[in-house]
Phi, psi and omega in degrees: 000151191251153222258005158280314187267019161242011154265337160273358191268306176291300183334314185280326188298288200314303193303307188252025175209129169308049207289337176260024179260195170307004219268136192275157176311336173289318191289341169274339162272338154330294176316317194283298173328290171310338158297271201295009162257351157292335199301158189237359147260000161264038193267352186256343166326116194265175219282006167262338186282316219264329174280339172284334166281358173270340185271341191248340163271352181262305144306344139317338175212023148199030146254225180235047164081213199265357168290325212289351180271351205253308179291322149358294198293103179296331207272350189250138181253334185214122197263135175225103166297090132354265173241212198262335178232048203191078179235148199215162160234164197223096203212118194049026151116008192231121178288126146229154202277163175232170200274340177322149174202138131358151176267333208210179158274308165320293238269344198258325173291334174306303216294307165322315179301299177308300171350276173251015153311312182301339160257010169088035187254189175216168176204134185179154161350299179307305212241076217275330161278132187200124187284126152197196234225173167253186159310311191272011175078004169317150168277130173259160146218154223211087190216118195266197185265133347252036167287334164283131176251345145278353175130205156317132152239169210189141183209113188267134139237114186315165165201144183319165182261331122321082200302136170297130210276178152306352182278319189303299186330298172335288201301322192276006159073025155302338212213143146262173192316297176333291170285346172273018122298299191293350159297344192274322202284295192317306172316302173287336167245053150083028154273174197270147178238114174279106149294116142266125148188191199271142185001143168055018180268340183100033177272315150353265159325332195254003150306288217288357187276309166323313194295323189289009176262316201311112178336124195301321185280037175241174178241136179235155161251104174252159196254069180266147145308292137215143228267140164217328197288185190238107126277109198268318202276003163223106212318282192295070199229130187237120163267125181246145194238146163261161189222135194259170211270135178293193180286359168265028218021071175230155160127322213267142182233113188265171182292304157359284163333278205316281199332312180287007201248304201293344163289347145293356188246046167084333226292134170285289161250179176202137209220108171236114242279023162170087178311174045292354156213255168283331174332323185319298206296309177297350180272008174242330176253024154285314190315291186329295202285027165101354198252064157321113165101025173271149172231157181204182175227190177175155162290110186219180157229032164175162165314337192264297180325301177306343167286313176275340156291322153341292172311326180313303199284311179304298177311336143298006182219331186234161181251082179237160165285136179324314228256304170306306168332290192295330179299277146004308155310270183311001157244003174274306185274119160256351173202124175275143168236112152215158199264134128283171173263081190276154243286321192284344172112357202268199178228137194205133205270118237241344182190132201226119158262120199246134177263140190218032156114212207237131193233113188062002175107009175269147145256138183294094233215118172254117192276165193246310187224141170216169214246145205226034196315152182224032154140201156210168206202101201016099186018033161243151176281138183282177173098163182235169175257114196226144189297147185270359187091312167337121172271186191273133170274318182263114182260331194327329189276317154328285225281320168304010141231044140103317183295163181242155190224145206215140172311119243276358151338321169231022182292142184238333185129171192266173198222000000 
């Protein structure tokens, strides 16, 4: 069908039925059934073309248009809009463009709009950029004209409707069996855990496979931009949204914010899905203060990087010596993981470190485990994630809960 007679098709629905009033969806797909069996040119569409086409008009006008088919879609991870006619997915780990388009630049900015009015966001000339969420907890991001120059651009990123536990991880050879005990151990006895990697490498998922070692009887607080993780495994979970400033610019509540108002709430932990600027400082002197067992991620391309984007992101909101930062490092993070995205697509966790205090005005990173390749095999990459021999230095945080510790060669996990 040519997107001139499915602009006449909405056009007749709308005219003979009050599709933005109360009217409920059963009586709006009727309405819709009874439009394509009058039409006389849609008499020869045999009877699966005529239910994708009650479907693809009711979403038009009451999902998200020609995405809904897409957000739908489990096997597709990431929707990326360009422009109204310039869409592309991310489906098994392979980008490809799709023939879908938009009717209009209006209709895909109507479509913007519904986004984000459901989470109370605002997105418009003034304020052109904006993070929020769908319903099913997808991530948006959000950039209009005229910081976009092709028109709306829009980036859904999916997440399983399930989180995916550490065990998945395993069978998908993100991790082995081996560190993923000893993150289960480190994890239960409170150390701080730093996710670092690059766009898509997958730290997202691999918090919420982490957050699921954390005891059920403790209250976490977690910290968002936008709430995307899924933490299941805790009765007592309280989740925070950052909120962007209204149209008189008030209003607004940075992850800042949040992170000192959650040292008022109790926290056993505190888990904040993602650092990027002066926050930093207060999320390490959450660490300082007595909050064990806290976790956060950040963009970095190696452990060693993350270390120094840190310093960045503090020093960017306080004015402290270089030498107090790192101290503020080296006494928060007792250990970094980080994942990349390798050349074959898969994601995998490539290096796990451990901090061990300050060497020259340094911070110190002893690695415990790295990805080691041996080779590819029909395009997938060979390699493990293998102990580096190195032992774990700091126990103390074991032996205060209790665990016994084995050399991570034979680590089996605590006893």
């Amino acid at each position: 069908m040519n997107d001139e007679l499915f602009r006449a098709l909405r056009s007749d629905i709308r005219s003979g039925l009050d599709v933005t009033s109360s009217v409920g969806n059963g009586e709006l797909i009727s309405h819709i059934e009874k439009t394509i069996f009058e039409r006389e040119e849609l008499r020869s569409l045999t009877a699966q073309e005529k239910r994708s086409l009650v479907r693809r008009l009711f979403d038009s006008f009451r999902g998200l248009d020609v995405l809904q088919p897409l957000v739908d879609n489990p096997a597709i991870s990431e929707i990326m809009i360009n422009s109204h006619e310039d869409i592309f997915v991310e489906e098994e780990g392979e980008i490809r463009r799709l023939s879908l388009a938009f009717e209009s630049a209006d209709r895909l900015e109507d479509i913007i709009q519904i986004v984000v009015s459901d989470v109370n966001r605002v997105v418009n000339e003034s304020s052109p950029i904006v993070d929020a969420r769908l319903k099913d907890g997808s991530r948006v991001n959000i950039v209009l004209p005229p910081v976009a120059l092709k028109g709306p651009a829009m980036t859904i990123r999916k997440f399983p409707e399930s989180p995916m536990t550490m065990d998945d991880l395993v069978r998908r050879e993100a991790i082995s069996q081996e560190a993923a005990d000893l993150l289960k151990t480190l994890a239960a006895a409170k150390y701080n855990i730093f996710i670092s990697g690059g766009t898509g490498s997958g730290k997202t998922t691999f918090l919420n496979a982490l957050s699921q070692f954390i005891p059920p009887q403790e209250r976490v607080i977690t910290i968002e931009d936008s709430a995307e993780l899924q933490i299941v495994t805790v009765p007592n979970l309280v989740s925070l949204e950052t909120r962007n400033a209204n149209t008189e610019g008030r209003g607004e509540i940075t992850i800042r914010d949040l992170i000192r108002s959650s040292l008022r709430m109790r926290p056993n932990r505190i888990v904040v899905g993602e650092v990027r600027g002066a926050e930093a400082l207060d999320m390490l002197q959450a660490m300082n203060t007595g909050h064990d067992g806290s976790l956060s991620t950040g963009h970095a391309n190696s452990a060693r990087d993350m270390v120094s984007r840190l310093e960045t992101m503090v020093l960017s909101g306080a004015d402290l010596p270089v030498a107090v930062v790192r101290q503020q490092i080296s006494s928060a993070i007792d250990i970094f993981v980080h994942l990349a995205r390798l050349r074959d697509r898969s994601r995998r966790v490539t290096e796990i470190s451990e901090v061990v205090g300050l060497n020259d005005g340094e911070v110190q990173l002893n690695p415990l485990y790295e990805f080691r390749e041996t080779g590819e095999s029909e395009g997938r990459l060979r390699g493990a994630l293998e102990a580096s021999g190195n032992p774990l230095r700091h126990t103390e945080k074991l032996a205060m809960a209790g665990m016994a510790f084995t050399p991570l060669s034979r680590y089996e996990g605590p006893v």
